[in-house]
SERO-4910 file (N, C-alpha, C, O; in steps of 0.05 Angstrom, whole numbers):
BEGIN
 pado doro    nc1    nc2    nc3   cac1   cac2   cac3    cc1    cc2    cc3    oc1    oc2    oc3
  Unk    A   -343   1143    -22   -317   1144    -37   -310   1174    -41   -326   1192    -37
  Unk    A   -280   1178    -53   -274   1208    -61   -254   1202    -87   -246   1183    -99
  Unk    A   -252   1231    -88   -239   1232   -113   -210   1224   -102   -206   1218    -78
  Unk    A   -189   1227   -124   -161   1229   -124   -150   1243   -134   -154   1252   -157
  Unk    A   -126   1251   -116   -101   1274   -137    -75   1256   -133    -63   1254   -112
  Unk    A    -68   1243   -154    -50   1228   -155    -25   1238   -164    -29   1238   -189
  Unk    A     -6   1245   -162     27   1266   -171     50   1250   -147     46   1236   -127
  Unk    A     75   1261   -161    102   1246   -148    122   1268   -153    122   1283   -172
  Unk    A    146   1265   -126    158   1288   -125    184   1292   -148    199   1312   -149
  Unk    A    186   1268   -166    199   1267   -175    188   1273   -207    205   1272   -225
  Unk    A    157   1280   -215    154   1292   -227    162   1323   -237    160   1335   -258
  Unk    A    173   1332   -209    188   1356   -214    215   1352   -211    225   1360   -190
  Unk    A    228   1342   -225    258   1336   -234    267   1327   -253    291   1323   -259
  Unk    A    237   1323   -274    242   1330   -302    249   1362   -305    237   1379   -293
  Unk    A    272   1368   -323    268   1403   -316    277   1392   -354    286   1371   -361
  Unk    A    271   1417   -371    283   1414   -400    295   1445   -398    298   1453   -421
  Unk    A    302   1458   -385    316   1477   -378    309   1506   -369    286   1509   -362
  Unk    A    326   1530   -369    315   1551   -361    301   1562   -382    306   1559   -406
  Unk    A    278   1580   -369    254   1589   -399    240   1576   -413    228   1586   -432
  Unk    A    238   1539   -403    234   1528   -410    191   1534   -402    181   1542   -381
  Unk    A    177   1526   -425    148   1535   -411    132   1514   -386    119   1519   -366
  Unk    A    143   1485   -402    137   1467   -390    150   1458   -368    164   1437   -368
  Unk    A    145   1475   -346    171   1467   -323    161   1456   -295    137   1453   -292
  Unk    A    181   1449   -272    169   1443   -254    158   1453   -238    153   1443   -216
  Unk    A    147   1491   -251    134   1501   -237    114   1503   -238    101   1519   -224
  Unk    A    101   1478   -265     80   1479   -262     64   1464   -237     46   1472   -223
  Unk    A     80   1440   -237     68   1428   -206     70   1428   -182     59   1414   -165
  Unk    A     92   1457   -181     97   1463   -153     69   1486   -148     60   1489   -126
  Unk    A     52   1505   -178     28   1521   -159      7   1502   -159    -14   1509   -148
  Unk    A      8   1482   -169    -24   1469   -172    -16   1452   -145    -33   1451   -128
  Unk    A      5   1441   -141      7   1434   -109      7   1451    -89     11   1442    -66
  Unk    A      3   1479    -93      4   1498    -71    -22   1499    -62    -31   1495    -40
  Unk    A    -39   1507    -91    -69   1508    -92    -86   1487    -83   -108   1487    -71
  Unk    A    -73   1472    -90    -84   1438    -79    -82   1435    -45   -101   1426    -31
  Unk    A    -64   1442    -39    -56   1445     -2    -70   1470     14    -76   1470     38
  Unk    A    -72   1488     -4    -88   1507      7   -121   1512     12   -133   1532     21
  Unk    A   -129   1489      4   -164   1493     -3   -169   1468     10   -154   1448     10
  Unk    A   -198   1470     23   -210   1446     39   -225   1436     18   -236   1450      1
  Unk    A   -224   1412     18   -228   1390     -2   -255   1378     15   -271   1367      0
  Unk    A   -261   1380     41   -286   1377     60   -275   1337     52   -293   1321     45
  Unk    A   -255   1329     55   -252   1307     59   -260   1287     33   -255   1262     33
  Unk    A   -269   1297     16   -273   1287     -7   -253   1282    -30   -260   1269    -50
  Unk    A   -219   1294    -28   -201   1290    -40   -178   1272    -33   -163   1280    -15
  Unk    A   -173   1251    -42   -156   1229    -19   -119   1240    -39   -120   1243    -64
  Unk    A   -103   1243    -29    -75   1250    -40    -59   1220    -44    -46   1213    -24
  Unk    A    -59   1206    -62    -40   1188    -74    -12   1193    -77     -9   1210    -95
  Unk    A     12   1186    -67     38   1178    -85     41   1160   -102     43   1136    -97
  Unk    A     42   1175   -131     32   1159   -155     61   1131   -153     84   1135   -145
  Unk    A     52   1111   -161     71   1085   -168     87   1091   -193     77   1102   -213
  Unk    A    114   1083   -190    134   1083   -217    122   1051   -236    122   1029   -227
  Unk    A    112   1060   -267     98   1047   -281    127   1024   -286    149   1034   -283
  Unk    A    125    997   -293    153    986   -305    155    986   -329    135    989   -343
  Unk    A    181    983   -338    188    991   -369    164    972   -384    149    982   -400
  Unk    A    164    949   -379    147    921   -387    118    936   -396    112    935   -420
  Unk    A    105    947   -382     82    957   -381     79    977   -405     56    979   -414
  Unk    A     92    986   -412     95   1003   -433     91    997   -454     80   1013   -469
  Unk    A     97    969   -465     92    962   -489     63    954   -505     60    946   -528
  Unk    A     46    957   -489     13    955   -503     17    984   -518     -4    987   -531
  Unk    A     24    996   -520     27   1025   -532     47   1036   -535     45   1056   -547
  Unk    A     67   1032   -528     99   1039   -536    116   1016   -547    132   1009   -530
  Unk    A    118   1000   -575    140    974   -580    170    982   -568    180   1004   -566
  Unk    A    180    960   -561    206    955   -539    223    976   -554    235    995   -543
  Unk    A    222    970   -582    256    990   -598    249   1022   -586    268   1035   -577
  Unk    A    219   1035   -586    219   1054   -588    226   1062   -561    232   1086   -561
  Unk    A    227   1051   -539    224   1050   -511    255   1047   -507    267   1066   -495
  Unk    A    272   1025   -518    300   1027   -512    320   1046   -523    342   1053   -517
  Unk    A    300   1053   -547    321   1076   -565    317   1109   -537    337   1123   -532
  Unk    A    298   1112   -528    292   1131   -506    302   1132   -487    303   1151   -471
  Unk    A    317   1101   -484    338   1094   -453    355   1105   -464    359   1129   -459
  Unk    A    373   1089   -487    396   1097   -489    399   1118   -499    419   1121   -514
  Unk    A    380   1144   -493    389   1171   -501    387   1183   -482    391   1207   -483
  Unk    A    377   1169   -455    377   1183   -429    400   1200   -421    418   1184   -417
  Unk    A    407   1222   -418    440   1227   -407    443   1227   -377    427   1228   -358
  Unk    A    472   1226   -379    481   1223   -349    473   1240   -330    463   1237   -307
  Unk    A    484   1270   -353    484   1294   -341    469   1318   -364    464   1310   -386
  Unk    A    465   1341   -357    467   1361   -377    429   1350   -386    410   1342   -372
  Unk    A    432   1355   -408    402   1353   -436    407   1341   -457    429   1348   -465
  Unk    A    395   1324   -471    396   1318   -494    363   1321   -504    344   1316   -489
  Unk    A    360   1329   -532    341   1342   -545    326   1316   -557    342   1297   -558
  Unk    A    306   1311   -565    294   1295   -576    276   1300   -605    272   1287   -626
  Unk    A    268   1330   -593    259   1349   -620    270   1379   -613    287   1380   -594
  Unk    A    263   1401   -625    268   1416   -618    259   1438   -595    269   1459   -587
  Unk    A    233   1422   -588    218   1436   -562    220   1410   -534    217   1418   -511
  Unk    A    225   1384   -541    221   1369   -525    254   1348   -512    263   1329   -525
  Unk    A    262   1354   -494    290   1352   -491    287   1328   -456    270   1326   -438
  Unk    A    304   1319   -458    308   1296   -438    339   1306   -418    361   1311   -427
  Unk    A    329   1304   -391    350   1301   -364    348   1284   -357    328   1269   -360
  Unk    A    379   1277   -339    377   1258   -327    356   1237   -311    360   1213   -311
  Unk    A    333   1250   -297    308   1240   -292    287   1243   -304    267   1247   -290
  Unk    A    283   1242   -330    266   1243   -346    241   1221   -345    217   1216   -343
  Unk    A    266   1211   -349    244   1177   -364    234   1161   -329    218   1142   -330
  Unk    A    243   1168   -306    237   1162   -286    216   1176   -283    196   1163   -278
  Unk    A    213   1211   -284    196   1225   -292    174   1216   -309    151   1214   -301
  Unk    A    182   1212   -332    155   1198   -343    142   1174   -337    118   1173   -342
  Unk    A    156   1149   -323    146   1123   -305    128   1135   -288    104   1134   -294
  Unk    A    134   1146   -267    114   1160   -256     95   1165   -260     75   1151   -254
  Unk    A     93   1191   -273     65   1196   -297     51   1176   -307     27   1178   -302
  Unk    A     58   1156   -323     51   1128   -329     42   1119   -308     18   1112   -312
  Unk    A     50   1115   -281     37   1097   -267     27   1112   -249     29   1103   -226
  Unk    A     11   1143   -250      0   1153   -240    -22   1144   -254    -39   1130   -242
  Unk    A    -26   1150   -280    -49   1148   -297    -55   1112   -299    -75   1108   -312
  Unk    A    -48   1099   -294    -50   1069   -297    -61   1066   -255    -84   1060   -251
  Unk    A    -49   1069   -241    -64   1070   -217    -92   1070   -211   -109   1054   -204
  Unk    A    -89   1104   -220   -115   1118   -216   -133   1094   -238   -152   1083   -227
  Unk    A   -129   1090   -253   -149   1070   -278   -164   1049   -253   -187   1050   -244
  Unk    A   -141   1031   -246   -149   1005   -227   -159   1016   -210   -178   1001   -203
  Unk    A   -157   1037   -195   -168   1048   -164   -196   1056   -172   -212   1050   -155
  Unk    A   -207   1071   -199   -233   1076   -212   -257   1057   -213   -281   1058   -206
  Unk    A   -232   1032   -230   -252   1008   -239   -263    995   -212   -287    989   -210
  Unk    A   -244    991   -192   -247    977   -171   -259    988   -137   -260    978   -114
  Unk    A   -273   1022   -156   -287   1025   -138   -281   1035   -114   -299   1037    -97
  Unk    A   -243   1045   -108   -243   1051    -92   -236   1076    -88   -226   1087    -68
  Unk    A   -244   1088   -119   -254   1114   -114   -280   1127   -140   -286   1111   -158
  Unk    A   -290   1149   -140   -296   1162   -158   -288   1171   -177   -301   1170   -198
  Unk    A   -269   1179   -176   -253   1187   -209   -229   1195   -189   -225   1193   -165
  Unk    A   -210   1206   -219   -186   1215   -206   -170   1232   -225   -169   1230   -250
  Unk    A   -156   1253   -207   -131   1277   -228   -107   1256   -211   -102   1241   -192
  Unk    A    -98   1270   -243    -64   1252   -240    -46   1282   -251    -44   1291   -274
  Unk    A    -35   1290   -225    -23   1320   -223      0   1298   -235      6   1278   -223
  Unk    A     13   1307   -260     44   1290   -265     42   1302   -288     21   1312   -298
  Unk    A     81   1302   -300     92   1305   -323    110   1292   -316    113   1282   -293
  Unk    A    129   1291   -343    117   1300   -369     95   1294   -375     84   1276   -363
  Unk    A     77   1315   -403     39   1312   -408     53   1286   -433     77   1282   -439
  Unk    A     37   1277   -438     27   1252   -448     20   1245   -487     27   1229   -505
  Unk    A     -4   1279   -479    -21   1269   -515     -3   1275   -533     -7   1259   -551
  Unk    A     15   1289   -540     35   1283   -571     49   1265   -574     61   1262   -596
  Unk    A     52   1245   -551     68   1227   -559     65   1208   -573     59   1188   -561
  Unk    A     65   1208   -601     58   1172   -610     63   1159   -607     82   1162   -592
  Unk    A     58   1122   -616     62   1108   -615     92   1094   -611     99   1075   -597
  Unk    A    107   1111   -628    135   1110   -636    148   1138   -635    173   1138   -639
  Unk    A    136   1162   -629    152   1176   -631    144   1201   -600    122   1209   -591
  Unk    A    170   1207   -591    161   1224   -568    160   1255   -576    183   1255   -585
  Unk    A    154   1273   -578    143   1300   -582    129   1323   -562    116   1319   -542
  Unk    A    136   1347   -574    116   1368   -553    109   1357   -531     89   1345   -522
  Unk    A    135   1363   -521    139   1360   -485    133   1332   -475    139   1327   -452
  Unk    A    123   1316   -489    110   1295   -488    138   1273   -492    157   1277   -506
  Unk    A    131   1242   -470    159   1222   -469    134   1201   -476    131   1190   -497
  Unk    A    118   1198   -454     92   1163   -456     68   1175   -462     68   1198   -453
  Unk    A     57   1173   -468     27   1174   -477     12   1162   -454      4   1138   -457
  Unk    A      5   1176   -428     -4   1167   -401    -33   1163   -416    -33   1140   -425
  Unk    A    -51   1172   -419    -75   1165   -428    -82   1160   -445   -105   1167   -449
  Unk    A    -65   1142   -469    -65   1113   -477    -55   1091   -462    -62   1068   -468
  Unk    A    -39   1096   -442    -38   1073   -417    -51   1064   -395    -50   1043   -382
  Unk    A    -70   1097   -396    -88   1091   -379   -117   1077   -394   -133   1069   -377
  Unk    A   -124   1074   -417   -143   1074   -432   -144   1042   -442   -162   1026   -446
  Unk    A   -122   1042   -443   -109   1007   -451   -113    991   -428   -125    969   -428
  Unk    A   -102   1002   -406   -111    986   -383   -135    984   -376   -138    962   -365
  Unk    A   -152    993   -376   -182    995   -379   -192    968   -394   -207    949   -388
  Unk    A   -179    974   -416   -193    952   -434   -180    929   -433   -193    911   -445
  Unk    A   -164    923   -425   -141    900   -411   -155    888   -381   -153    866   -372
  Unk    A   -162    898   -376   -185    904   -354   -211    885   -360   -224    873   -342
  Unk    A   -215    885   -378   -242    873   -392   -266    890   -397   -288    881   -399
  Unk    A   -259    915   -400   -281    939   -417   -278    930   -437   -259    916   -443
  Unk    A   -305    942   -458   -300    936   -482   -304    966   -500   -301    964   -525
  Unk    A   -308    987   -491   -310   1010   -501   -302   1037   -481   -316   1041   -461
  Unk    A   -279   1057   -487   -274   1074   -470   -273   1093   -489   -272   1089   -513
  Unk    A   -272   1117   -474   -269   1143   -485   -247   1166   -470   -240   1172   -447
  Unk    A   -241   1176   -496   -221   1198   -484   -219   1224   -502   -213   1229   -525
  Unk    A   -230   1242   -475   -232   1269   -482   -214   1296   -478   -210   1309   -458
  Unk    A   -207   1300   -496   -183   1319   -503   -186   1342   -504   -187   1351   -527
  Unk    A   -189   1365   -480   -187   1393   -488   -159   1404   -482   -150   1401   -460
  Unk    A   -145   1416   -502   -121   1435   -500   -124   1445   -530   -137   1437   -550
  Unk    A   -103   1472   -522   -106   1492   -547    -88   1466   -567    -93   1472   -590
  Unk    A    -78   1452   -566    -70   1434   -582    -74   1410   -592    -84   1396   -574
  Unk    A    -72   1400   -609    -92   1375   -610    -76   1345   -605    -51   1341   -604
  Unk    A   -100   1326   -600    -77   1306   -575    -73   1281   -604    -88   1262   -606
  Unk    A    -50   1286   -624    -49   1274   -646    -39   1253   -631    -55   1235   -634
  Unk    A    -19   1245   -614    -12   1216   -603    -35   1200   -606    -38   1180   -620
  Unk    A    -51   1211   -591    -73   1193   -581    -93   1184   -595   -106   1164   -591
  Unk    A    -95   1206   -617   -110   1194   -646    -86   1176   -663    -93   1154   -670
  Unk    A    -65   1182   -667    -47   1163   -689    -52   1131   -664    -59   1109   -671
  Unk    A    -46   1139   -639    -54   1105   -629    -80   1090   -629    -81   1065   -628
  Unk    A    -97   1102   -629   -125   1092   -629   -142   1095   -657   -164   1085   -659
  Unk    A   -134   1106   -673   -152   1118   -703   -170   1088   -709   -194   1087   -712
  Unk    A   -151   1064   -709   -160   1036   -721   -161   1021   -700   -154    998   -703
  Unk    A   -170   1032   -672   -188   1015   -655   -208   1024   -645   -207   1045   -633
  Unk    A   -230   1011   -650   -251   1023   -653   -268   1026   -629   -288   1040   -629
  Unk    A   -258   1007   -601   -259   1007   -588   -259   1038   -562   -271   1041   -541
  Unk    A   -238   1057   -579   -229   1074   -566   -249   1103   -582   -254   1109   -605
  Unk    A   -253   1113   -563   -274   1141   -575   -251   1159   -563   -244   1160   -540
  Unk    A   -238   1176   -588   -223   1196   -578   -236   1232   -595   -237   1242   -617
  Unk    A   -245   1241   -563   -251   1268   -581   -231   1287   -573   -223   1287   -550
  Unk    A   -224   1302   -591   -214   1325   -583   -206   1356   -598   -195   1357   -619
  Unk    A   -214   1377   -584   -217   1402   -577   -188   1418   -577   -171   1418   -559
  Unk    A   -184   1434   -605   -168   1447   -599   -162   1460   -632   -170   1452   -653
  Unk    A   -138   1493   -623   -139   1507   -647   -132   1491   -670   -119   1471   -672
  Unk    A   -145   1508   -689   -133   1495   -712   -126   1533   -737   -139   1553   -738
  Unk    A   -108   1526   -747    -93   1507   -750    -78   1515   -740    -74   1539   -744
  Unk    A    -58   1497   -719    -32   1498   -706    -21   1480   -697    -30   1458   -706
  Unk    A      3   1478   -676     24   1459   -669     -3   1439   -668    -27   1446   -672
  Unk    A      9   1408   -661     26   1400   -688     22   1395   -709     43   1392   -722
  Unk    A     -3   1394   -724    -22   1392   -746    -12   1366   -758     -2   1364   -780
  Unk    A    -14   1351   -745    -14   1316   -743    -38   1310   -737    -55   1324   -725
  Unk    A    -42   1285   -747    -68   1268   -738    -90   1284   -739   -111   1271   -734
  Unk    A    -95   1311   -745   -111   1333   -745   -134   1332   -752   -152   1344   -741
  Unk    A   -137   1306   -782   -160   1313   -806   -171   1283   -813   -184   1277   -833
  Unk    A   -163   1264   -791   -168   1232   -788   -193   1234   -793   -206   1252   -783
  Unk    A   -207   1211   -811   -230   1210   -815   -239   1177   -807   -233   1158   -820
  Unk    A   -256   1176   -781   -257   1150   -767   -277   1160   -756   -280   1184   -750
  Unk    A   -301   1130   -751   -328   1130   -733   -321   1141   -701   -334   1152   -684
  Unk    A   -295   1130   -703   -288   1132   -669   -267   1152   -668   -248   1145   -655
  Unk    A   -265   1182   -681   -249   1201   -678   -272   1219   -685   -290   1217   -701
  Unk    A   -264   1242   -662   -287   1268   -664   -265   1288   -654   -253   1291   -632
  Unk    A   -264   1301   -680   -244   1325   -683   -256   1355   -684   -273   1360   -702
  Unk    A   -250   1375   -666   -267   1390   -655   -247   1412   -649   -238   1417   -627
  Unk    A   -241   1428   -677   -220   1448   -690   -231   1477   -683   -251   1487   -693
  Unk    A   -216   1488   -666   -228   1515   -667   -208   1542   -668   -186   1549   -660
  Unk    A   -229   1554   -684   -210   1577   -700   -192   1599   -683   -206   1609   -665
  Unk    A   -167   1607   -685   -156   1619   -662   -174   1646   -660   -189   1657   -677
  Unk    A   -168   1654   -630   -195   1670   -612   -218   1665   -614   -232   1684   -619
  Unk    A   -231   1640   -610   -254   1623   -610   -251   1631   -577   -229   1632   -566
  Unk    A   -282   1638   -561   -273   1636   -533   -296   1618   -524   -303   1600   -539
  Unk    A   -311   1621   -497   -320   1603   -484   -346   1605   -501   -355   1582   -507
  Unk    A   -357   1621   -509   -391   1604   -521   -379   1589   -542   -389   1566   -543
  Unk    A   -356   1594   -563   -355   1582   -581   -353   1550   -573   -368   1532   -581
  Unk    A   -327   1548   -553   -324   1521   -547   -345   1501   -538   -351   1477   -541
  Unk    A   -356   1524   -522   -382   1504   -508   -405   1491   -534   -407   1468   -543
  Unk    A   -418   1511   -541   -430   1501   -567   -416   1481   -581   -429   1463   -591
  Unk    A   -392   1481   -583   -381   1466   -610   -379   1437   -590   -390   1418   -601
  Unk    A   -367   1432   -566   -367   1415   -539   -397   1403   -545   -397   1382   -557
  Unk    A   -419   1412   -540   -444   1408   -531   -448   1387   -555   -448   1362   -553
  Unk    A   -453   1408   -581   -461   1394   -606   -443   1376   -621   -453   1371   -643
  Unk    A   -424   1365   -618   -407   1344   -619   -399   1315   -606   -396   1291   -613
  Unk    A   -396   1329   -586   -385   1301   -564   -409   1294   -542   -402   1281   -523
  Unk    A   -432   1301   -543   -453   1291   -532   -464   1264   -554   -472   1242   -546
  Unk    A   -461   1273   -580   -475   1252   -605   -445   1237   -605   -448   1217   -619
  Unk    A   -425   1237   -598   -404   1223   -603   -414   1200   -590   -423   1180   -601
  Unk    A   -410   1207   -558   -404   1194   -534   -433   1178   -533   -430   1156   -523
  Unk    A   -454   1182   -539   -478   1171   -535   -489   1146   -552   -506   1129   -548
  Unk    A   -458   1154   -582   -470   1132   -600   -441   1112   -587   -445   1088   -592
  Unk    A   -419   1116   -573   -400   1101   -577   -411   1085   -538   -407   1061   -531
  Unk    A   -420   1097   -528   -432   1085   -504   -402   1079   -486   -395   1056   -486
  Unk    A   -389   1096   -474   -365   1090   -460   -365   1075   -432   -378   1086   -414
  Unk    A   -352   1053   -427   -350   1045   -406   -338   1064   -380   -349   1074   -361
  Unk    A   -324   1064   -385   -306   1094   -372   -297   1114   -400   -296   1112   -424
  Unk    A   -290   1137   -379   -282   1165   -395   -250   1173   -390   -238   1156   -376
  Unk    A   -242   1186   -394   -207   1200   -385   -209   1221   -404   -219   1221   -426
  Unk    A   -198   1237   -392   -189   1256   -406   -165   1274   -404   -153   1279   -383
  Unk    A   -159   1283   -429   -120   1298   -425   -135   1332   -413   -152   1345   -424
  Unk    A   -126   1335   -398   -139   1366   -392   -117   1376   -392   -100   1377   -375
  Unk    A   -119   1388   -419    -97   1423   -424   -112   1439   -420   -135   1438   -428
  Unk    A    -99   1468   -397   -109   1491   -394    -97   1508   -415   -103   1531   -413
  Unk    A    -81   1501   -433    -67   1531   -454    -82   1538   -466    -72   1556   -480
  Unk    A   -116   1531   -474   -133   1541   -486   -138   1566   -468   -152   1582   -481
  Unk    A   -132   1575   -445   -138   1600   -430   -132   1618   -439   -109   1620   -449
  Unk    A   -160   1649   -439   -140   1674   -450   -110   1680   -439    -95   1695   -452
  Unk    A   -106   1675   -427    -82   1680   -409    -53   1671   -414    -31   1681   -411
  Unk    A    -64   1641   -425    -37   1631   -436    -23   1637   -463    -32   1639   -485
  Unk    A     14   1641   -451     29   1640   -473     34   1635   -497     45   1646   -517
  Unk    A     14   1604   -488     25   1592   -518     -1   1589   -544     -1   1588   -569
  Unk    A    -11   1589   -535    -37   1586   -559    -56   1613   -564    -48   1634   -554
  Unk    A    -75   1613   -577    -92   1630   -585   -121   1631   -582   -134   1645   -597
  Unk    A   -133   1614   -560   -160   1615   -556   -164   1629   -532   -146   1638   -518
  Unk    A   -185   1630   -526   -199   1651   -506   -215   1643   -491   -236   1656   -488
  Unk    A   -209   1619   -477   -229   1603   -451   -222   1614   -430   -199   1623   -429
  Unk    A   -243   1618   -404   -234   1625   -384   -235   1606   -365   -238   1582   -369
  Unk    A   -233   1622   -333   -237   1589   -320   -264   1582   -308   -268   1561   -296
  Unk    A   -281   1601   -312   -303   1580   -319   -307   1571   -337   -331   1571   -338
  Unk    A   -300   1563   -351   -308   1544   -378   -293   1519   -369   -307   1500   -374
  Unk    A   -268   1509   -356   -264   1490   -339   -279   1474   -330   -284   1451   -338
  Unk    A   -291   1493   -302   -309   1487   -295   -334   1470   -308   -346   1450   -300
  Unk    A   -340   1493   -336   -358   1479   -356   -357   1451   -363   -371   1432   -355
  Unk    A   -342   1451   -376   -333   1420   -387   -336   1399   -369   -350   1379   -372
  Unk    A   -315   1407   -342   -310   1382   -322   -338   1378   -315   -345   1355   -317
  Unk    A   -358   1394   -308   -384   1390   -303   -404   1377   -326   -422   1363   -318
  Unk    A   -402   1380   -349   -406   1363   -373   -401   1342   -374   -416   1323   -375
  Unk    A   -371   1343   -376   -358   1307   -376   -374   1289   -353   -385   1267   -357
  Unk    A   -372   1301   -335   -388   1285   -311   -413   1279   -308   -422   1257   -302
  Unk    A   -428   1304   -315   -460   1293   -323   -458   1264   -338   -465   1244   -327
  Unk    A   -448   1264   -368   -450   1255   -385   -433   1223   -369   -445   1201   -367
  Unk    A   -412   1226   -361   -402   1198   -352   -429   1184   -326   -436   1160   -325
  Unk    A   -437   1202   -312   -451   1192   -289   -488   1179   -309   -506   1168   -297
  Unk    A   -490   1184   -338   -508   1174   -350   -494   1157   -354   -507   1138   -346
  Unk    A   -467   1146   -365   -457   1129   -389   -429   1111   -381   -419   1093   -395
  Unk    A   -420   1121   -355   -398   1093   -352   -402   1098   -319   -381   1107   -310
  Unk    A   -419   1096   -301   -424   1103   -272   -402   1116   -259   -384   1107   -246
  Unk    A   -407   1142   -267   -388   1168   -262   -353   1163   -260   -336   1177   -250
  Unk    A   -347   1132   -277   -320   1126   -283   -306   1147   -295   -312   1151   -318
  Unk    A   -282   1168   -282   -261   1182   -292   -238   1182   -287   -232   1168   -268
  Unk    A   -219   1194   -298   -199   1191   -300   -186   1209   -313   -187   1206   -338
  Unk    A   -167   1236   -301   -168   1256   -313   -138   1259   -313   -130   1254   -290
  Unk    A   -118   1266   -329    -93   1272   -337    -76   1300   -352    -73   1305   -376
  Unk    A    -68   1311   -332    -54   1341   -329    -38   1339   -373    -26   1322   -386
  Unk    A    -46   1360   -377    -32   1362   -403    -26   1390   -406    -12   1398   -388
  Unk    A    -31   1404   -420    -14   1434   -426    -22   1457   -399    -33   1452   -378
  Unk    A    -14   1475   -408    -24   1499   -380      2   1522   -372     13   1518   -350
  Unk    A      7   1532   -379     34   1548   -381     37   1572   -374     60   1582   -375
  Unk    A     11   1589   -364     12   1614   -343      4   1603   -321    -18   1592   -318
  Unk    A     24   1606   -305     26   1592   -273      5   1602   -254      3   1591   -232
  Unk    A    -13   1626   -262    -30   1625   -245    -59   1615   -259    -78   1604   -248
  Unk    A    -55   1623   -288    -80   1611   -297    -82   1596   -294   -106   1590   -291
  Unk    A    -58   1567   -292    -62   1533   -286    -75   1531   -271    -98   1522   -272
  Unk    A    -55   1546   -246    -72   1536   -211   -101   1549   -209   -111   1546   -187
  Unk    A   -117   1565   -228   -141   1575   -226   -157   1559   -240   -181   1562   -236
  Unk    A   -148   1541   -259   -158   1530   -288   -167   1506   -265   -190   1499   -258
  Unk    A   -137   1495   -254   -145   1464   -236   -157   1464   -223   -169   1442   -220
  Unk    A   -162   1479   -208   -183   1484   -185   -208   1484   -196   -225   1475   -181
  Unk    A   -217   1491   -220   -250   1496   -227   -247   1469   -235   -267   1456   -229
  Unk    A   -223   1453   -250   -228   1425   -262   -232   1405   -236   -248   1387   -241
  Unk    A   -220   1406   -205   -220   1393   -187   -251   1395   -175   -266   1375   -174
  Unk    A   -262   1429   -166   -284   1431   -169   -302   1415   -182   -318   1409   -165
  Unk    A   -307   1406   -201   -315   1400   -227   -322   1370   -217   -344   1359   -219
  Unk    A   -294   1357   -206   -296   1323   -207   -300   1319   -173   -297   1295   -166
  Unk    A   -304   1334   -155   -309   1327   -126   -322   1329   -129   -330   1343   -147
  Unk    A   -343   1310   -108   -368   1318   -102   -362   1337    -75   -381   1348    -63
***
């Protein structure tokens, strides 16, 4: 078997405008980088499936999903918050993403591959339940995580590194206990939601701005090893934000890209003891265009054999 890089060309036609951080240039270098490196046959390239509206609702209720249609515009932008704004292909944009990360899930369970990246945006973890936020429209890996367990797992996990913290994904899962959500990121900053949840099955893993790679690793090591070991995950996923990089714009920590590397090689040890190297990995922050395409590559590294 091989891994997967699952993305759609219409993930770059979400645009939220010029100067915008989150743009479609993020997936035009990690697809350059991706095309340029021998994979030795071990990387299979998917055209991710458009998810259906229907599908949405294990984690998105219908009002919150139609109130999102009918603000779709024809033409032009319309704003949703003040960082997170919708074009005309947005929400097709986000289907995508959705049924990149819901794919890759079934293609994992069923063996017909090793794990998988799901190159797509819009990213996923701020979005709650009901509300869309920080760049964020579906919450892909709560759709991917649900399907899993829809699936007939009875315990999954999802691991969250970005300089931000993936509050969607804790406000949807806090009171299922089923779901082990850890995650890794500054504190205190955007969005300081869901931040300070106190649950058996939430492992919150706050680090102080300019924390760099020993800090994370230590705090990674001694945390989500005792997480993951008492919650026993069938499969794993995880939101992989690179804006924890010194490099990036937007945050304040100081990882480099080996520490990518680190983690993805962690997560994997740890899954290949505890859900038979089941992954499932989903693009989230990353906003200096070359640190991405350097960040993804150690994370791709990381999940090929």
């Amino acid at each position: 078997m091989s891994s997967l890089y699952l993305s759609h060309p219409h993930c770059q036609l979400h645009d939220m405008g010029k100067g915008h951080p989150e743009s479609p240039d993020r997936l035009r270098v990690i697809e350059k980088m991706v095309n340029a490196n021998d994979w030795n046959g071990n990387l299979s390239f998917v055209t991710a499936p458009k998810l259906d509206i229907e599908q949405l609702s294990p984690i998105h209720p219908q009002h919150h999903v139609k109130a999102l249609m009918e603000m779709s515009p024809k033409e032009g932008v319309v704003f949703i918050d003040g960082d997170t704004s919708m074009n005309p292909n947005t929400i097709d944009a986000a289907l995508y993403a959705a049924g990149a990360a819901v794919y890759a899930t079934d293609e994992v369970i069923e063996k017909r591959a090793d794990n998988a990246f799901c190159a797509v945006r819009p990213p996923g973890h701020h979005a709650e339940s009901t509300t869309s936020m920080g760049f964020c429209i579906f919450n892909n890996v709560a759709l991917a995580a649900q399907r899993a367990l829809s699936s007939g797992m009875s315990r999954v996990a999802i691991l969250d590194f970005d300089v931000h913290h993936g509050n969607g994904t804790v406000e949807i899962f806090q009171d299922r206990p089923e779901v082990l959500v850890c995650s890794s990121f500054q504190y205190p900053f955007y969005p300081g939601r869901y931040d300070q949840v106190v649950r058996p099955n939430v492992c919150l893993t706050p680090l102080s701005e300019g924390s760099d790679g020993s800090i994370f690793r230590s705090a990674i090591e001694s945390q989500w090893i005792t997480a993951l070991h008492h919650h026993q995950p069938e499969m794993i996923f995880i939101s992989a934000g690179f804006d924890a990089h010194i490099d990036d714009p937007l945050g304040g920590l100081n990882l480099s890209d080996e520490d990518y590397l680190w983690v993805t090689e962690f997560i994997k040890n740890e899954a290949l003891k505890l859900s038979q190297g089941r992954i499932v990995s989903l693009l989230e922050g990353g906003y200096n265009l070359d640190a991405l395409a350097r960040s993804v590559k150690k994370h791709l590294d990381g999940l090929v054999d």
